[in-house]
MISELUM-695542 format. One record per atom (N, C-alpha, C): residue in three letters; x, y, z. Coordinates in steps of 0.001 Angstrom, whole numbers, plus 500000, padded with zeros to 6 digits. Layout:
BEGIN
alaXYZ ...
// end
This chain:
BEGIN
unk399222290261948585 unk400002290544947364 unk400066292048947128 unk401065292875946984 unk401590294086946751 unk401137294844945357 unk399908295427945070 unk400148296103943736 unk400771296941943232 unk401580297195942354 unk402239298293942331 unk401303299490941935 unk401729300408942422 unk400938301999941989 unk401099302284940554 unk400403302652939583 unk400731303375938534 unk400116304382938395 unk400405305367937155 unk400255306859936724 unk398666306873937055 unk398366307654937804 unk397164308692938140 unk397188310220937588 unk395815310137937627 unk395105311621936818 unk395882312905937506 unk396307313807936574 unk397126314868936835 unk398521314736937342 unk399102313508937024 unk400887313385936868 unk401382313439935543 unk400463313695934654 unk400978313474933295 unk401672312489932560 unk400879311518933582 unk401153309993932339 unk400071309481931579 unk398711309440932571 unk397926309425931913 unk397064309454931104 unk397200311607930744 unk396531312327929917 unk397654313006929968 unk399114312642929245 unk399963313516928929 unk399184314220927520 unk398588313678926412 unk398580314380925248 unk398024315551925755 unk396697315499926449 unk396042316262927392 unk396256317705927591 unk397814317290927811 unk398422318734928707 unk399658319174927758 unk399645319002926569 unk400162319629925829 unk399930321134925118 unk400659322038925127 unk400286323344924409 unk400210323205923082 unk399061324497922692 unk398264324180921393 unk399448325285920600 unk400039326233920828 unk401071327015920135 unk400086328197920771 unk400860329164919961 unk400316330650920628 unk399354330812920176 unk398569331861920572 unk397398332562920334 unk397455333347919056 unk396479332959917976 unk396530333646916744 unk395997334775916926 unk396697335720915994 unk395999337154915584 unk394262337250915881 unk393843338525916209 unk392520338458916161 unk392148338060914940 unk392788338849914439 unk392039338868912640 unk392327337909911782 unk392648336554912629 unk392797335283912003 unk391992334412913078 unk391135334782913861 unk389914333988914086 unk388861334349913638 unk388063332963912559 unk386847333281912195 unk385916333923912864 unk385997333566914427 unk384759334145914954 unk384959335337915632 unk386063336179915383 unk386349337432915384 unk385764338777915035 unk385363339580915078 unk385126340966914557 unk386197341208913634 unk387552341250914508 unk388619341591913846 unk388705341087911965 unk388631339931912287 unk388296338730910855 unk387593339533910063 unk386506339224910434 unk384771340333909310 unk385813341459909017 unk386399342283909653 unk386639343993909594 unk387843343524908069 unk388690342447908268 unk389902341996907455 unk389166341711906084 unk388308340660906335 unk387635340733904701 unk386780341448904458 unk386545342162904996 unk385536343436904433 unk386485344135903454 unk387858344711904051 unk388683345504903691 unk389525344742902223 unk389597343870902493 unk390213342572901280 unk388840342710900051 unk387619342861900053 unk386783342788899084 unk386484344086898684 unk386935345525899455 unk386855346605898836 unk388138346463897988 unk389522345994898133 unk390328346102897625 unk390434345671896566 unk389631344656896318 unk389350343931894827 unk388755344371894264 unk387849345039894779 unk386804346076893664 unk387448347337893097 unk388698347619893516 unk389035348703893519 unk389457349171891927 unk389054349539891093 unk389335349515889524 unk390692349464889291 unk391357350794890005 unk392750351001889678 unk393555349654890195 unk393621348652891119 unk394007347943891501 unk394121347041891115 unk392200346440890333 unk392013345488889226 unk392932345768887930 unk392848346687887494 unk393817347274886468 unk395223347081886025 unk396103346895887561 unk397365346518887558 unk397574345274887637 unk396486344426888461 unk396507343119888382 unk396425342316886820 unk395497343051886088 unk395310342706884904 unk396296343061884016 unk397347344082884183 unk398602344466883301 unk399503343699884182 unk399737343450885031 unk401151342398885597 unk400967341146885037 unk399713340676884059 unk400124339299883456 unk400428339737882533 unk400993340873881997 unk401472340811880416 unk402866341841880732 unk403025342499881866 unk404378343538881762 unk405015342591882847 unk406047342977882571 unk407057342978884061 unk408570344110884198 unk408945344309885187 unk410065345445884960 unk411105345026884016 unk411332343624883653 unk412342343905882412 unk412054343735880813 unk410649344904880524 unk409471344261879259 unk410540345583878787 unk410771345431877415 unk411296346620876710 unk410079346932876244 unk409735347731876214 unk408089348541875361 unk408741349752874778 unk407986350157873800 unk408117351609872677 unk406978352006873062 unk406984353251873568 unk405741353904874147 unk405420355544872942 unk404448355426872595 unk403788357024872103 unk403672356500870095 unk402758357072869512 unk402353356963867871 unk403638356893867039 unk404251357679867403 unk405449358097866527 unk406520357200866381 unk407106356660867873 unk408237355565868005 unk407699354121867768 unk406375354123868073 unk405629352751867566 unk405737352362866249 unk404994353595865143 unk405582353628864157 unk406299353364863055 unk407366353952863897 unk408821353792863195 unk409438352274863443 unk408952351713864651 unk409884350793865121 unk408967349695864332 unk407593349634864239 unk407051349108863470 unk407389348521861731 unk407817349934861332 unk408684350160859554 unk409753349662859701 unk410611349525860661 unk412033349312860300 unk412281347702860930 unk411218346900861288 unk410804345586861876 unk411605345339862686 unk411258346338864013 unk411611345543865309 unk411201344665865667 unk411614343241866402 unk411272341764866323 unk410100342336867898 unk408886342009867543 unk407882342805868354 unk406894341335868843 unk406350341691870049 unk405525340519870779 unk403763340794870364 unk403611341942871233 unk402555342732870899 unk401959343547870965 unk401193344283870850 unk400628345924870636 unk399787346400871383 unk399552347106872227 unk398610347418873100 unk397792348611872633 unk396941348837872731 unk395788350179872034 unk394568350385872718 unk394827351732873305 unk393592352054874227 unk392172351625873847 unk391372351506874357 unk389918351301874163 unk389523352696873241 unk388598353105872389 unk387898354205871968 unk389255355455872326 unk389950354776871429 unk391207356105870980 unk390329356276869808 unk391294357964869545 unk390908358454868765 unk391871358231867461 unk391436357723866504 unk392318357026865682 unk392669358121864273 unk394208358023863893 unk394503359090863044 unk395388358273862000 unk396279358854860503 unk396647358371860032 unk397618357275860582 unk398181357764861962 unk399748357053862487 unk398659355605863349 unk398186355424863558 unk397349354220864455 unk396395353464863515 unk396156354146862068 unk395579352864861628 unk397092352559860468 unk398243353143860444 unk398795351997859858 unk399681351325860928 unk399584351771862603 unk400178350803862896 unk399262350023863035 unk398412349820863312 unk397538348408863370 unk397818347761861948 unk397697348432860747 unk397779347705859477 unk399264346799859707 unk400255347548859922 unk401471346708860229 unk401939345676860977 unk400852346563862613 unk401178344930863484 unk399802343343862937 unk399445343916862034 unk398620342610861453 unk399170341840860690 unk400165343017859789 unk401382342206858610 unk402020341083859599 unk402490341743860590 unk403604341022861226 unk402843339996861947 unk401861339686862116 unk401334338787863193 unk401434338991864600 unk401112340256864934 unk401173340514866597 unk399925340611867015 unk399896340076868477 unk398738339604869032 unk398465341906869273 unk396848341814869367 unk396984343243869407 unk395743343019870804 unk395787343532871366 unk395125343804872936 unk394900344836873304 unk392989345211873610 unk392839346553874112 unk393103346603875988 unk392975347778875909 unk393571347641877891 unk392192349404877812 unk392189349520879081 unk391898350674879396 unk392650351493879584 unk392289352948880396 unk393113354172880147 unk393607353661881323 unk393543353161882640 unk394413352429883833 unk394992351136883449 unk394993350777882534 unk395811349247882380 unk396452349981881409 unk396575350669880558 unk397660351409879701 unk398417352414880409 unk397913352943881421 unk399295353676882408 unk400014352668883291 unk399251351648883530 unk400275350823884299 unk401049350071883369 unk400458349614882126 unk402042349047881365 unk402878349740881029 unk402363351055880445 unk403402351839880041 unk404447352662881360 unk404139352295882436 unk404232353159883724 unk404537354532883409 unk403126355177882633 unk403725356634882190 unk402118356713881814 unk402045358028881932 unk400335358812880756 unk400601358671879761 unk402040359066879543 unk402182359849878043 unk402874358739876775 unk401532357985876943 unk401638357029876455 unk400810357221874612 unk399782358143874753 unk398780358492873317 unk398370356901872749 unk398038356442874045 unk397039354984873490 unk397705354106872579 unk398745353932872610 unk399945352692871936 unk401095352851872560 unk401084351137872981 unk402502350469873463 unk402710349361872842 unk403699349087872343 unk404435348164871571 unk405272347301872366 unk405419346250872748 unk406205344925873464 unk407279344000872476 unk408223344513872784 unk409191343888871987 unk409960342645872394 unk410658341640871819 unk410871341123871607 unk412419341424872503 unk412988340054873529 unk414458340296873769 unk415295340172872761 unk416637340897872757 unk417805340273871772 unk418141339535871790 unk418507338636870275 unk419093337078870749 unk420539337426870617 unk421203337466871491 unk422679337708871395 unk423697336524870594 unk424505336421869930 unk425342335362869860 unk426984335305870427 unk427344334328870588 unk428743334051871409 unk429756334528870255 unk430836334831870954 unk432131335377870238 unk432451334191869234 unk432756332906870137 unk433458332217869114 unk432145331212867888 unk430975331851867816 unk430304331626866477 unk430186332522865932 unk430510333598865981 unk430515334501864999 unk432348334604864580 unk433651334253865111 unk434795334151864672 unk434416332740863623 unk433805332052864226 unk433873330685863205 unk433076330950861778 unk432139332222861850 unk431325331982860443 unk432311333167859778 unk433346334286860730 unk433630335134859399 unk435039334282859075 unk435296333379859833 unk436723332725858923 unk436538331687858067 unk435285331031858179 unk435087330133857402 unk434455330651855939 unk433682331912855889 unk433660333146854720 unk434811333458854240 unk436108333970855098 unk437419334195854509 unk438562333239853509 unk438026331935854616 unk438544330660853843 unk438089330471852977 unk436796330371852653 unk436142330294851107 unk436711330847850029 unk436624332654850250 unk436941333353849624 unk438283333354849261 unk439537332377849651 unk440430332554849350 unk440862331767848010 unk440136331117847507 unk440559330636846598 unk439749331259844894 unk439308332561845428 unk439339333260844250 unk439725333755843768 unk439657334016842588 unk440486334346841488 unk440609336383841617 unk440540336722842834 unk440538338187843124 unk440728338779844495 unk441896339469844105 unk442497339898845636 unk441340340633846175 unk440715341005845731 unk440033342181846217 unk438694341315847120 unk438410340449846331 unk437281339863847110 unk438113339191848676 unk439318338638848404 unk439616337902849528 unk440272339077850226 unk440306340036850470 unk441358341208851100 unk439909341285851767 unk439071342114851133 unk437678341893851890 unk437037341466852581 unk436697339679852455 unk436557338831853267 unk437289338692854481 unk438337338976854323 unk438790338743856256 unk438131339631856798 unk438180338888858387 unk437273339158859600 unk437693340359859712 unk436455341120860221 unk436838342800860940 unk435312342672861365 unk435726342964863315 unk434594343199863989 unk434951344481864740 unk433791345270865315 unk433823346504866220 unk433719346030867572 unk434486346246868534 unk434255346205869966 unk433740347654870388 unk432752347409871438 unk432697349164872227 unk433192348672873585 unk433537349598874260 unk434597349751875642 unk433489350576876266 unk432806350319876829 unk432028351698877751 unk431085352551877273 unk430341351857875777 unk428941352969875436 unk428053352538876152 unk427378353417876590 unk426133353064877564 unk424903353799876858 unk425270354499875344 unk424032354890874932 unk423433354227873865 unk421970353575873784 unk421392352618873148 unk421721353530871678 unk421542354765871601 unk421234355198870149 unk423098355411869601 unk424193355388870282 unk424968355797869537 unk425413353845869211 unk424823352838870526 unk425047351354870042 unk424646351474868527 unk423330351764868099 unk422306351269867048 unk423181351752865905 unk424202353613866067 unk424573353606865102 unk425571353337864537 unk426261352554865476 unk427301351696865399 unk427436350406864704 unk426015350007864892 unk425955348684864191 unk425847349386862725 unk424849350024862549 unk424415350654861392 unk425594350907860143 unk426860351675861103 unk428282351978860439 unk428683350462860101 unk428205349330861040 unk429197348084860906 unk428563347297859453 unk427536347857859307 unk426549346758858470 unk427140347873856964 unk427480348330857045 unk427226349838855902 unk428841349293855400 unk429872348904855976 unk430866348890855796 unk431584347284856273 unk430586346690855827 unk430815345023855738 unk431474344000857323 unk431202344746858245 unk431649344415859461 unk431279342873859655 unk431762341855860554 unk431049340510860583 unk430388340408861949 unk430921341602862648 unk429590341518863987 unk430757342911864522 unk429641342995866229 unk429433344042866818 unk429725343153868094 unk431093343377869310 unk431403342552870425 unk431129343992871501 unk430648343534872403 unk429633344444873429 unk430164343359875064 unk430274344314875782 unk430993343811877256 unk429478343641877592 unk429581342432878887 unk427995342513879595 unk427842343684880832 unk429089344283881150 unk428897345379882445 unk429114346401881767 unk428132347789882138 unk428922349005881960 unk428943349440880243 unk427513348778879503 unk427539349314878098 unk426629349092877916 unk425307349431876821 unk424229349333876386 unk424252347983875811 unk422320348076875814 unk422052346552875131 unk421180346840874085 unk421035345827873350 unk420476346241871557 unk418780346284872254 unk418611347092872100 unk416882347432872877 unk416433348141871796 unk415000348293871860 unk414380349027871129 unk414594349922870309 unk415151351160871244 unk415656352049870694 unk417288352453870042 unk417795351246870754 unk419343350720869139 unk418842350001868175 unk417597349581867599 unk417456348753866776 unk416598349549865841 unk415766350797866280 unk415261352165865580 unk416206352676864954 unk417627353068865915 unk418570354007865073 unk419444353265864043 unk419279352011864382 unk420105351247863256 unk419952351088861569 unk418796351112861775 unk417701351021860825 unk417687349528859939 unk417433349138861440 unk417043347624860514 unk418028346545860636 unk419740347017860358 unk421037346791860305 unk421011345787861653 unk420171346036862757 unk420646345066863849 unk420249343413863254 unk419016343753862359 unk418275341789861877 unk419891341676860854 unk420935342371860487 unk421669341817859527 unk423249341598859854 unk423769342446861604 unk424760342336861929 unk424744341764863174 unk425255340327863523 unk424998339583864572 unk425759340456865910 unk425257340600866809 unk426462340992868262 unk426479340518869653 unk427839340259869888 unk428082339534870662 unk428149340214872089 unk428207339180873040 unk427905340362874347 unk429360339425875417 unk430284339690875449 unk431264338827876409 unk431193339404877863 unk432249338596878979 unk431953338748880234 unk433061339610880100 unk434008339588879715 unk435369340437879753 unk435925340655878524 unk435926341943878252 unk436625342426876758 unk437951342357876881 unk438957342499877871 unk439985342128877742 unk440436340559876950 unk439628339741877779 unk439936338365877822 unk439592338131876733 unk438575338717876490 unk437634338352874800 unk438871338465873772 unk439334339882873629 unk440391340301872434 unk441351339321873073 unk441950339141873772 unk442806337536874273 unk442779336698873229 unk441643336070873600 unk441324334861873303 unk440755335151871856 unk440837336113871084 unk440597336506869152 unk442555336707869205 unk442702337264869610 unk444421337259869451 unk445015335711869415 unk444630334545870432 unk444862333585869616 unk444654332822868267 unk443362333446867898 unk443163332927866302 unk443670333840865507 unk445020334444865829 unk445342335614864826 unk444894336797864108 unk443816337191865597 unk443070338555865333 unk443896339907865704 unk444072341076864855 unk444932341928865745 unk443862342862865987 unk444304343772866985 unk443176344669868039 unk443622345984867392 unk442975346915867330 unk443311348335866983 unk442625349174868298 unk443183349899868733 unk442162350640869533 unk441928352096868726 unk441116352572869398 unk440925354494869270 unk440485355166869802 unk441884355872869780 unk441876357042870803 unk442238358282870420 unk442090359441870888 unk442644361017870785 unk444428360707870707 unk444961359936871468 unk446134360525871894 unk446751359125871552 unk446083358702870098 unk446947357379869380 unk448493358026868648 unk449365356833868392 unk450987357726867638 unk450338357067866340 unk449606357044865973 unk449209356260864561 unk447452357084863932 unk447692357456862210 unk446246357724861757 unk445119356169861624 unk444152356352862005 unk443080355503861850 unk443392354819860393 unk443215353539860132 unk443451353528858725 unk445262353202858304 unk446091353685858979 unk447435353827858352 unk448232352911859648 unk447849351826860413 unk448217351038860867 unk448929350093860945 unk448822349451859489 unk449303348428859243 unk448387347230859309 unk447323346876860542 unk447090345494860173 unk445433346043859843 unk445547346648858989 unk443716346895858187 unk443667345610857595 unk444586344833857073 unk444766344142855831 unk444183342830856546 unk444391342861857645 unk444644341377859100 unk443435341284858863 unk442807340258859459 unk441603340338860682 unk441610340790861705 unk440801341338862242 unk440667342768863088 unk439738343131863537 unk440231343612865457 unk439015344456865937 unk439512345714865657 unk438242346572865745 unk438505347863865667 unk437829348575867239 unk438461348800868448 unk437785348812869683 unk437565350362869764 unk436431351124870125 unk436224352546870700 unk435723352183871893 unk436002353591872665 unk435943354117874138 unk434654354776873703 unk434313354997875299 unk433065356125875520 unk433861357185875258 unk432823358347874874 unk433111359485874136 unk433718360599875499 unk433438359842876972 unk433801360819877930 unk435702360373878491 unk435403358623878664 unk436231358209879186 unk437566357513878328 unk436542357416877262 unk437512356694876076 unk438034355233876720 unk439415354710875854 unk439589353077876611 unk439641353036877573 unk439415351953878447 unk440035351457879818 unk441423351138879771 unk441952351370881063 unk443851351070880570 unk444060349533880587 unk443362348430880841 unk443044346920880387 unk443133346701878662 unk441866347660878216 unk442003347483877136 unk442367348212876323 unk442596348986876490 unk443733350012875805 unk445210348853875733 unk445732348696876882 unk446896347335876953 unk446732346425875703 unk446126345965876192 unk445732344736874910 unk445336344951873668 unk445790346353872849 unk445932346612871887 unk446914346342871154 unk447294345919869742 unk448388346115869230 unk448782347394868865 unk447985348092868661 unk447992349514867982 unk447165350760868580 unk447133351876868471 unk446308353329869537 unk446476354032867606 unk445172353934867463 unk444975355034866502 unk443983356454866675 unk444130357570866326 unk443268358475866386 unk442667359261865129 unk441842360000865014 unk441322360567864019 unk441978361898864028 unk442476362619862920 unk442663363640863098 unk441619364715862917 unk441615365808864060 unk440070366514864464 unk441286368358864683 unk439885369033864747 unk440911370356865080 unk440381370698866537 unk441073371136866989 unk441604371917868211 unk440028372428869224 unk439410372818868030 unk437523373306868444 unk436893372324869225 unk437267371131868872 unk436125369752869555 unk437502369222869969 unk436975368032871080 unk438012367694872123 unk437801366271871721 unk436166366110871330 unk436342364027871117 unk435132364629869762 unk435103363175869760 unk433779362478868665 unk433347361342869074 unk431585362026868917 unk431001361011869334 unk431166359575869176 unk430746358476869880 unk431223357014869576 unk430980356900868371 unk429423356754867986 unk428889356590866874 unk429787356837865355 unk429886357763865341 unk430763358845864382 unk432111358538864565 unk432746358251865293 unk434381357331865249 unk434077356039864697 unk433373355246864969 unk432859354234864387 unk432771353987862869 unk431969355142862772 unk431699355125860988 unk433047355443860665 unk433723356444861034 unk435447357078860358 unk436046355705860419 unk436443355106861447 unk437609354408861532 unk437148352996860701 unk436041352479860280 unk435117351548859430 unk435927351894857959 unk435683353269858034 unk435737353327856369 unk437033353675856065 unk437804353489857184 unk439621353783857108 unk439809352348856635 unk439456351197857473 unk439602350161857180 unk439564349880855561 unk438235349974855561 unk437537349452853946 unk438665350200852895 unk439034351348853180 unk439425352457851788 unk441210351614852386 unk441552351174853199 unk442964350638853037 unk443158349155852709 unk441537348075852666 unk441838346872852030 unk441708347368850720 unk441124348582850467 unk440679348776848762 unk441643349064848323 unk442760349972848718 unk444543350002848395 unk445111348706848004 unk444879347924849013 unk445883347119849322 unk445168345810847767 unk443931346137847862 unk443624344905846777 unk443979345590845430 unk443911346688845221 unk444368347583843726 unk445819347503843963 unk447039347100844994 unk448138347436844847 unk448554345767844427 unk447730344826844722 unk447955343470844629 unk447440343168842969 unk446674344049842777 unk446383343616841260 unk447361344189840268 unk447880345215840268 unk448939345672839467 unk449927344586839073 
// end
């Protein structure tokens, strides 16, 4: 009777698992029984000891690169008094404490902020600066709101107001918001709002590319005015004034080289944006387009622009002083 042959030792049927490769050869310094290894964690346990190192490890659970912080006595301070919406307070170990540091501590206690000492290396790494004078302040992001809730609360204010017994209150009540076109500086944003709140504005519309954001230091220069004038942040200011032009918003722009005075327009009376340019570039020709109107301030010959800020406040109170006409010409 014939047996048949089968797989024998070293054809790889037998002990195929056998003769399989284990993968490549690891790093020295990933075999335990290495030198290389020992030399790796040796170097890994000086690194942990290393203070300055411990230091940053211990400030990266509380900073990260997009933490707005107020750094130094003075801006802490202030931003403290005028209630910037704040997280919490950082204060060197064995500072030397003066009138400005014990009332900010008195203040960030009013407010309920967590207060945390750090060392003189965990306070240069949050603040990523020295010149810090042993207080950093952690603020709070902006809560932005959308265009069309802030059109819905100033028309539904206007509608109210219309059935009173006084032009003046309802000339008033209609919508008038500020657009900016291209400010990129937090302090002339802050005093923009500041002009908007001062002169009954119903918000502040802000592009998301290519313009400042209500940070710390727009909410210092505002003075306060940002907790009372909501602002909106859109993807496209063109499209934005668009889409307010369908609810029967008219656009004003301002510029140097408007055929019309700020104020003497015609639709002050409307609901209304009032849009400024950066003080270098002024409108974009998008939104400049999508104006109904190009007004300018009249200035002399010496200065070439005005600052955003400061067009802001003028062309605000052109508005206000031509519904105040228009409601004294309706009462006669």
């Amino acid at each position: 009777m014939a047996i048949k042959k089968g797989p024998t030792k070293g054809s790889g049927g037998k002990h195929r698992n056998a003769l399989r490769g284990k993968g490549p050869t690891p790093k020295a310094e990933d075999r335990v029984y290495h030198k290389a290894y020992k030399a790796k964690q040796a170097t890994n346990r000086r690194k942990m000891a290393d203070p300055r190192l411990a230091a940053r490890r211990r400030a990266a659970k509380f900073t990260s690169d997009s933490d707005d912080l107020v750094i130094g006595r003075n801006a802490v301070l202030e931003a403290l008094r005028v209630g910037v919406p704040s997280m919490q307070l950082y204060i060197a170990t064995r500072i030397e404490h003066d009138d400005r540091t014990r009332e900010i501590i008195k203040l960030a206690g009013a407010q309920s902020l967590h207060l945390l000492e750090a060392d003189r290396l965990e306070m240069d790494r949050i603040a990523r600066s020295s010149n810090h004078q042993g207080v950093v302040l952690k603020v709070q992001p902006y809560q932005y709101s959308s265009l069309a809730e802030l059109a819905d609360i100033a028309e539904r204010k206007a509608k109210a107001m219309d059935v009173v017994n006084s032009p003046s209150a309802r000339i008033n009540a209609r919508p008038l918001f500020i657009a900016l076109d291209g400010v990129t500086d937090p302090q002339n944003l802050g005093a923009a709002i500041r002009s908007a709140a001062a002169f009954g504005a119903n918000g502040v519309i802000l592009p998301e590319r290519r313009s400042a954001s209500v940070t710390a230091a727009a909410w210092k220069v505002s003075a306060g005015a940002a907790a009372h004038i909501p602002v909106a942040r859109v993807v496209n200011l063109t499209k934005a004034i668009e889409s307010m032009r369908e609810r029967g918003y008219y656009t004003v722009g301002l510029d140097g080289g408007g055929d019309k005075l700020v104020g003497e327009t015609g639709f002050e009376t409307d609901p209304l944006i009032v849009v400024l340019g950066s003080e270098g570039k002024g409108l974009s020709r998008l939104v400049r387009e999508s104006c109904d109107a190009i007004a300018g301030i009249p200035i002399t010959s010496m200065v070439e622009s005005l600052n955003a800020s400061v067009a802001a406040g003028i062309s605000l109170y052109a508005v206000a002083r031509a519904r105040r006409e228009a409601a004294a010409a309706a009462t006669k």
